[in-house]
C-alpha positions as CSV (number, residue, x, y, z in Angstrom):
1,X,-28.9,-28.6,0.6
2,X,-30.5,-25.8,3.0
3,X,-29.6,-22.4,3.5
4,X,-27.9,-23.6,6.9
5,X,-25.5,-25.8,4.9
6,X,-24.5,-23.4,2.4
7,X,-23.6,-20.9,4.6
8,X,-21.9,-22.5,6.6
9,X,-19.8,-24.7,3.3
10,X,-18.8,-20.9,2.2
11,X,-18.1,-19.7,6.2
12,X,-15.9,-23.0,6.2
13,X,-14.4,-22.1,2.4
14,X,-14.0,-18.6,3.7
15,X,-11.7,-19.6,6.7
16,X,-9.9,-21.9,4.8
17,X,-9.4,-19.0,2.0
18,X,-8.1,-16.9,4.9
19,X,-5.4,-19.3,5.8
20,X,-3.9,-20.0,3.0
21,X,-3.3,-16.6,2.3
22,X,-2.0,-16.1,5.3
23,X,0.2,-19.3,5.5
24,X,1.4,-18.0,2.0
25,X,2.3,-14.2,3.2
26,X,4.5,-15.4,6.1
27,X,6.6,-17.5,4.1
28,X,6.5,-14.7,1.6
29,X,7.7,-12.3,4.2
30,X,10.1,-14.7,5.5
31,X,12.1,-15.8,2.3
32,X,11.7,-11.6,1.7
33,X,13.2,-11.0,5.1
34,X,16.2,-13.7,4.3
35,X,17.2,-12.0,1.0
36,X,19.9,-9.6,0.9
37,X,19.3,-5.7,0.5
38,X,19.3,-5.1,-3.3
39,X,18.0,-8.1,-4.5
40,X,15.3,-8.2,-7.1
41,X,13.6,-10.8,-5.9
42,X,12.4,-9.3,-3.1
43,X,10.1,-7.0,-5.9
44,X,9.0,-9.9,-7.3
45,X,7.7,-10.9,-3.5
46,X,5.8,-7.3,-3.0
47,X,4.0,-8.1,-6.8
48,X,2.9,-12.1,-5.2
49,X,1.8,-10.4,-1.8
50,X,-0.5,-8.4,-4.2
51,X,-4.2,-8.3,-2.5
52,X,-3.4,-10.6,-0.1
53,X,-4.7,-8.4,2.7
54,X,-2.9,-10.8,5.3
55,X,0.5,-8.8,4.0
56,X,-0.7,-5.1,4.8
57,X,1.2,-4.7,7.9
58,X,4.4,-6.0,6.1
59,X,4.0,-3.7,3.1
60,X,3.6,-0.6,5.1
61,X,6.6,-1.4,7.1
62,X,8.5,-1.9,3.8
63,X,7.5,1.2,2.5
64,X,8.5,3.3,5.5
65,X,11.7,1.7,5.6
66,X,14.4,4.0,4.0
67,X,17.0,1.6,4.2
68,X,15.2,-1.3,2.3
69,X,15.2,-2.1,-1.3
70,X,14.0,1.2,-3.8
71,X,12.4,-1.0,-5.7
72,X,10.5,-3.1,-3.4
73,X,9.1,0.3,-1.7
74,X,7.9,1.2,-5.3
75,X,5.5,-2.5,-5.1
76,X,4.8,-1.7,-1.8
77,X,3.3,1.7,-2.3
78,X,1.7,0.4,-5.6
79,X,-0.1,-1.8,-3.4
80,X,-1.1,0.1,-1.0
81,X,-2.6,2.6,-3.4
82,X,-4.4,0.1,-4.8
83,X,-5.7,-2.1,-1.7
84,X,-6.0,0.9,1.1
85,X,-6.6,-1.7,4.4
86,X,-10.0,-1.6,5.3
87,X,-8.9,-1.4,9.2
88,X,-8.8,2.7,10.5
89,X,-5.9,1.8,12.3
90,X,-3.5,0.3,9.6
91,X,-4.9,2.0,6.7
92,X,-3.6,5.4,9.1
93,X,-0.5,3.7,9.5
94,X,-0.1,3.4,5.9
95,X,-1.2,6.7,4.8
96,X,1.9,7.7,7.5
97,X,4.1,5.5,6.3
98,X,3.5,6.6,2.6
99,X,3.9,10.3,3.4
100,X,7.2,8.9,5.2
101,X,8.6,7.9,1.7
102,X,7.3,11.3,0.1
103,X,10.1,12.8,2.0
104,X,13.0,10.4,1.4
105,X,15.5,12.9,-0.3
106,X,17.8,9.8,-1.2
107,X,15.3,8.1,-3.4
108,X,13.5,10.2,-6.1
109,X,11.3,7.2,-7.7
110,X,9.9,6.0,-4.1
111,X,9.2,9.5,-3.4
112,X,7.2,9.6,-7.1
113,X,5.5,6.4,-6.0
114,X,5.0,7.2,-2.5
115,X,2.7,10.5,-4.1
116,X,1.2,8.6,-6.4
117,X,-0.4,6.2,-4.0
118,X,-1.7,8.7,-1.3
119,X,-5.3,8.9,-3.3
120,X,-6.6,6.6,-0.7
121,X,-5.3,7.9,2.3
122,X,-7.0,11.8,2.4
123,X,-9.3,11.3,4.5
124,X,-6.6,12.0,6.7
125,X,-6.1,16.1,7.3
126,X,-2.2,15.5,7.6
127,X,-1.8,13.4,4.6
128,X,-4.4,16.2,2.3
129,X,-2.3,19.1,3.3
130,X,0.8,17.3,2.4
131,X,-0.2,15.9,-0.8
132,X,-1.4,19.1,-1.8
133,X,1.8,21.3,-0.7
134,X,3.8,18.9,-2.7
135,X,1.4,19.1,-5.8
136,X,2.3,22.8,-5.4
137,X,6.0,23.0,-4.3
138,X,7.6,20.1,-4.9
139,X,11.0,20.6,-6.6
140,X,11.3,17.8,-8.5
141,X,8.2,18.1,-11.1
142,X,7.5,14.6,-11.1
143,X,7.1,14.0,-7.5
144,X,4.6,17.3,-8.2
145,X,2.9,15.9,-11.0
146,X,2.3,12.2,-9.0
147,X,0.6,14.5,-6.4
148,X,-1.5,15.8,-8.4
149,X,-2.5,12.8,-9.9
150,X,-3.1,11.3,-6.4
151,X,-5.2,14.6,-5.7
152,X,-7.2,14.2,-9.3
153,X,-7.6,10.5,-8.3
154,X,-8.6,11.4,-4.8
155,X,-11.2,13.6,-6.5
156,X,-12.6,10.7,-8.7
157,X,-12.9,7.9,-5.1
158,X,-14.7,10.5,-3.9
159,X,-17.2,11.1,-6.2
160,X,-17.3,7.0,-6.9
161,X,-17.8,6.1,-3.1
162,X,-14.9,3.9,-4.2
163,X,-11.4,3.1,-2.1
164,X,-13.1,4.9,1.2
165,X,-12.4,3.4,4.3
């Protein structure tokens, strides 16, 4: 086989990789979206959308949701802390969407989460000065210690080149 073929085999295993995650995050978001409010399940559907970068748009609009399930805006931010979208545009969104959850006052363990996952998303001035306010004044000293975890993390991508955009 020539370099011609192999290229284009992976291109062609590339699409097809592409698809299926795709075809498998919209009837994710679907049987998600057909669930009732506090239903566990729909957790369980953030943790299989995990790195499927097809479902980023659907995660950040679950975290920034206040009326959706706690729970599932806990996977969600996990997710997003640990697979930051590589496009400006949405990874802005989620940064947004993330500080969004930070100031929930009804839900103390998204807002814990929320600071947690904001390591990735410094790069933006708005979401640094909020982080490090809350790492500061926070009143509720773990929301205060997951922003300074973020901070510390934020710190160490830095320094790694890693999680950038």
């Amino acid at each position: 086989m020539n370099d011609t073929n192999l290229t284009t085999t992976t291109e062609a295993a590339s699409a097809t990789e592409a698809m299926e995650a795709a075809e498998a995050a919209e009837r994710l978001i679907a049987e998600f979206r057909a669930l009732p409010p506090g239903n566990d399940r729909k957790r369980e559907i953030i943790t299989e959308l995990d790195a499927n970068a097809q479902a980023l748009p659907f995660l950040v609009s679950v975290v920034a949701d206040p009326g959706e399930y706690d729970l599932a805006r806990v996977e969600s931010a996990t997710v997003l802390r640990l697979w930051p979208p590589a496009d400006p545009a949405l990874r802005h969104e989620a940064g947004r969407a993330l500080l969004s959850a930070l100031r929930d006052p009804e839900e103390d363990l998204v807002r814990q989460y929320a600071a947690m996952s904001l390591a990735p998303y410094t790069d933006d001035p708005v979401v640094a000065t909020v982080l490090n306010t809350t790492a500061r004044a926070d009143e509720d000293p773990l929301v205060r210690d997951s922003a300074r975890f973020s901070i510390e993390e934020a710190h160490r991508l830095q320094e790694t080149g890693a999680g950038g955009p």
